[in-house]
C-alpha positions in Angstrom: 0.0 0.0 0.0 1.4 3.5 -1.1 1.3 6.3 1.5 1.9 10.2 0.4 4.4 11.0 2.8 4.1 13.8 5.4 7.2 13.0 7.2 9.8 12.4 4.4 12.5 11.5 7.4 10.2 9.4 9.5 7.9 7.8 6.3 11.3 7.5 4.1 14.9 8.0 6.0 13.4 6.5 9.0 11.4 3.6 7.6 14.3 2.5 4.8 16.4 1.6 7.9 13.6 -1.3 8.5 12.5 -2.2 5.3 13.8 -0.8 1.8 11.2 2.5 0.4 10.6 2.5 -3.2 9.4 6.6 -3.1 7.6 8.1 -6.2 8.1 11.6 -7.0 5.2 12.7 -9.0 2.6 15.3 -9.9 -1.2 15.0 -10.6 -1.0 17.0 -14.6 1.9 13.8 -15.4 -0.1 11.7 -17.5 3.1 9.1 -17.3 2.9 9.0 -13.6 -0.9 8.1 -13.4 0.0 5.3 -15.8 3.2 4.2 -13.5 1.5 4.3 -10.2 -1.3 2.2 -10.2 1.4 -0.6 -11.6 3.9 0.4 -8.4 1.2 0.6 -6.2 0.2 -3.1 -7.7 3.6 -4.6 -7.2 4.1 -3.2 -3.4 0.6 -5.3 -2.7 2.1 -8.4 -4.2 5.8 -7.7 -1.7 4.7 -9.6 1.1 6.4 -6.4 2.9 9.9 -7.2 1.5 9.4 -3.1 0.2 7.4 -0.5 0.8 6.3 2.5 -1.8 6.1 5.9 -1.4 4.5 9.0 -3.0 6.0 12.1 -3.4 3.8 15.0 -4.7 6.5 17.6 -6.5 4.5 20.1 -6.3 3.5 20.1 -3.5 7.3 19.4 -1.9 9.2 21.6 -4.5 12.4 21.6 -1.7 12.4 17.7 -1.8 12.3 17.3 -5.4 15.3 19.9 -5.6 17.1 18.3 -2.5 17.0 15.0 -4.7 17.8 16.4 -8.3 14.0 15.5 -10.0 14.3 17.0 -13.5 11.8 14.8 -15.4 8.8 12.8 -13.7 8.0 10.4 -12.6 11.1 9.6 -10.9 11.2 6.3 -8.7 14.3 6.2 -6.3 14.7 3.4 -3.6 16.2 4.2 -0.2 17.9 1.7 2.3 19.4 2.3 5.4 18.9 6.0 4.6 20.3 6.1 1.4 19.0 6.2 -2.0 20.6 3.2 -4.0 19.4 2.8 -6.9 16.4 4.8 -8.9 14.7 4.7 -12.4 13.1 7.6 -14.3 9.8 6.9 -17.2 6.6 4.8 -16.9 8.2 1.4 -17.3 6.2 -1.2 -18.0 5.4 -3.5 -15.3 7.3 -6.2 -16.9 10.6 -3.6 -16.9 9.9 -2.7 -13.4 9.6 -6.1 -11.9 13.0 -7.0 -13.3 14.0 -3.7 -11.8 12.9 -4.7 -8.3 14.1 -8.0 -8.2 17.7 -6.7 -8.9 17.6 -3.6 -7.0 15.4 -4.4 -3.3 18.0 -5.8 -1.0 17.2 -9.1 0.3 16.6 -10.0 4.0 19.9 -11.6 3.9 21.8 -8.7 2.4 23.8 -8.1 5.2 24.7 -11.5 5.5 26.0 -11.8 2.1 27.9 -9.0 2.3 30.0 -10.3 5.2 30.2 -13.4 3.8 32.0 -11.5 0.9 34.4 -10.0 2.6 35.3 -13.4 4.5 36.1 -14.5 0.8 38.0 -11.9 0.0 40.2 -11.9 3.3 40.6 -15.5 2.8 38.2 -16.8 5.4 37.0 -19.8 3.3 35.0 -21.8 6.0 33.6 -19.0 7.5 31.8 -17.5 4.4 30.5 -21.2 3.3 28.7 -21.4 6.9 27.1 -18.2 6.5 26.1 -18.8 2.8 24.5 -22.3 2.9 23.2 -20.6 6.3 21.6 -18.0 4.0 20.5 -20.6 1.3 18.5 -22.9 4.3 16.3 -19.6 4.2 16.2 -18.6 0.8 16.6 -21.4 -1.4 16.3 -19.2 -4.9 19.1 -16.5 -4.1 21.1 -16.8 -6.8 23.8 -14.4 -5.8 24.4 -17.0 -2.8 24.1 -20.1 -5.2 26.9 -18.4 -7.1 29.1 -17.8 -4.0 28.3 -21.0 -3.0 29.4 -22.8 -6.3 33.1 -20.9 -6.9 33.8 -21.8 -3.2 32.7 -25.6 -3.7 34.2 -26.4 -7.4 37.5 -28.1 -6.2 35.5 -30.0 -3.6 32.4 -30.9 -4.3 32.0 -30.1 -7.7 28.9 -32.0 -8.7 27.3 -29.7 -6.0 28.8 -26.4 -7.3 28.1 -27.1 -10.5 24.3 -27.5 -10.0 23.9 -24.4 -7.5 26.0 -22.8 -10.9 23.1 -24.3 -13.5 20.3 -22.6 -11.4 21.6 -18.6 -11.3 19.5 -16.6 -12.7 20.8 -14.3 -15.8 19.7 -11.6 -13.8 22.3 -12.2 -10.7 25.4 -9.8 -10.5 27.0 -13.2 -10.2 26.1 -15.0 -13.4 29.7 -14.7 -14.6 30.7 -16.3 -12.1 29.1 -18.8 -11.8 29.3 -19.5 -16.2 32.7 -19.2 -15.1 32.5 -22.1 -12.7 31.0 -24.8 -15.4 33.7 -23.1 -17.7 36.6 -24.4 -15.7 34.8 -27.6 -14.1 34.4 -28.4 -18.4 38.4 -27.9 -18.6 38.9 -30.4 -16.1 36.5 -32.9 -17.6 39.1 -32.5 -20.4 41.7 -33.1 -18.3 39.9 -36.3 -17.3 39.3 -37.1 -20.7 42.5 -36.0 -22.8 41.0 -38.0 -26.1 38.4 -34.8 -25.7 40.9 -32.6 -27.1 41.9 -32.5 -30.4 46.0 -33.6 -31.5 48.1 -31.1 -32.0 52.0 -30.3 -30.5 50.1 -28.2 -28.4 48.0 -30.9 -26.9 50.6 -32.0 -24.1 51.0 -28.2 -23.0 46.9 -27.6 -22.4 46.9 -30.2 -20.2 49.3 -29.0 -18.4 47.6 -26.1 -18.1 44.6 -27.5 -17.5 46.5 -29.2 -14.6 47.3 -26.3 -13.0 44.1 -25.3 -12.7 43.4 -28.6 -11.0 46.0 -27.8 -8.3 44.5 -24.4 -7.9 47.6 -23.2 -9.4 45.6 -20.1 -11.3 49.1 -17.5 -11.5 50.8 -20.8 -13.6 48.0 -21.5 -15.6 47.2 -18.0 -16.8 50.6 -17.9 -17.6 50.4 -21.5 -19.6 47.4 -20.6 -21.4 48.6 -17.4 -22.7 51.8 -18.8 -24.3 49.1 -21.5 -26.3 47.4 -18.6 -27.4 50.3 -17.2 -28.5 51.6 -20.2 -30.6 48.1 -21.7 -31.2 44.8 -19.5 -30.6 42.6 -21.7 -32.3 43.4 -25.2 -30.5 40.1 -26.8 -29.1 38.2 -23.7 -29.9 40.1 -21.1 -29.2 39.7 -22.9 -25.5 42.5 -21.1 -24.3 41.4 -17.8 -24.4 37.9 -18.8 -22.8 39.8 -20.3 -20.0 41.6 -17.2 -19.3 38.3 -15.5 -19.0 36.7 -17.5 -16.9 39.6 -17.9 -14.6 40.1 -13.7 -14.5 36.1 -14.2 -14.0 36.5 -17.0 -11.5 38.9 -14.7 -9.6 37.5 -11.3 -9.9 38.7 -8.6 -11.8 40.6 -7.0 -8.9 42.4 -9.9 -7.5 45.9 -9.5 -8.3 46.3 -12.6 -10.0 43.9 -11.2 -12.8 45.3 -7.7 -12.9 48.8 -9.6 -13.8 47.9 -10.9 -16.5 45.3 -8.6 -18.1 47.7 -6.6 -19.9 49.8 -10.0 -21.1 46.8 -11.5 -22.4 45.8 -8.7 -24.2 48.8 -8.6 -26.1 48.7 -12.5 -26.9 45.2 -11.5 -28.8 46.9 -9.2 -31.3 50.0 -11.2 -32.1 
């Protein structure tokens, strides 16, 4: 249910810091906003209280709509915690603003994934994987954990990352990631199976890469796979430059093992 808000820092600030406030800045002579808010004011019904919505006359608050930079109606922005984090401008079809929603409301876990990420990234394997499959137990379709869940299981269970990987949603922030964990699970069926691969002088030096892989070995196997791009791009697909990816996807962007070898593999493209 939509309330006009009196009180924009008790019905907005206040409120976001319980549950996330989807607040829409209109004004009754916008003929877009009387076709967006019955569709907003449907989809808060359908929540179950995971988000609330808000309405913001412009006219009528003229300071607020300055304060937050309104130059075209209407103008949807969400708040959480006090802050607005993500907003969308136009009537949007309901099917466009759905999508919009399910990327954009923080789940009630949200806080839990985010520390789980940060274990990951300080190295605190065991700690993140009890909080994420904690996470999971309470909401089986979140497919940014099923991503998590599958880059930290791929060396040890893999039949179990692999189908948490299968079920992530092209929507997730993590779906290259988790592509990227049946990418290099496929590498080491390979490995498994050398009469996979095509012959070639190369052969002997992709499953060696390959093998590095296996060993978790990621700063010798980038290195590996490059050099076979170098002599050899097109060997089993141009498989070698696909396993670069995914392992610099696999990784992150930002850990340093990727930011080595950006530049290198760049260069092996354009030899």
């Amino acid at each position: 249910m939509a309330i006009e808000v009196k009180d924009f820092q008790k019905d907005v600030i206040e409120k976001s810091k319980e549950v996330p406030v989807l607040v829409d800045f209109w004004a009754d002579w916008c003929g877009p906003c009387k076709i967006l808010g019955p569709v907003l004011e449907k989809l808060a019904a359908e929540s179950n209280g995971d988000w609330e919505l808000a309405k913001v006359d412009t006219d009528k608050n003229q300071q607020l709509a300055t304060q937050y930079g309104i130059r075209g109606i209407p103008n949807c922005k969400l708040f959480s915690k006090g802050k607005v984090i993500n907003e969308f401008t136009g009537a949007l079809p309901e099917h466009h603003v759905r999508v919009w929603l399910k990327k954009s409301i923080p789940g009630k876990f949200a806080d839990q994934i985010e520390k789980a990420k940060k274990l990951l990234a300080d190295g605190s394997i065991t700690d993140a994987r009890v909080i994420l499959e904690n996470v999971l137990a309470g909401d089986m379709n979140n497919s940014d954990v099923k991503a998590l869940l599958s880059k930290i299981l791929l060396f040890e269970n893999p039949k179990e990352a692999i189908r948490l990987a299968e079920t992530v949603e092209s929507t997730s922030d993590y779906y290259e990631l988790a592509e990227s964990v049946k990418s290099i699970w496929e590498l080491l069926e390979k490995q498994t199976n050398p009469d996979l691969l095509p012959d070639s002088q190369i052969k002997n030096s992709y499953l060696s890469a390959i093998n590095e892989i296996k060993k978790q070995n990621f700063d010798s196997a980038l290195e590996k796979f490059i050099d076979i791009i170098r002599n050899d791009r097109q060997y089993d697909d141009d498989g070698s430059r696909k396993a670069c990816i995914a392992i610099f996807r696999y990784l992150g962007e930002e850990h340093n093992i990727t930011r080595k070898h950006r530049k290198d593999f760049g260069s092996a493209l354009y030899i």
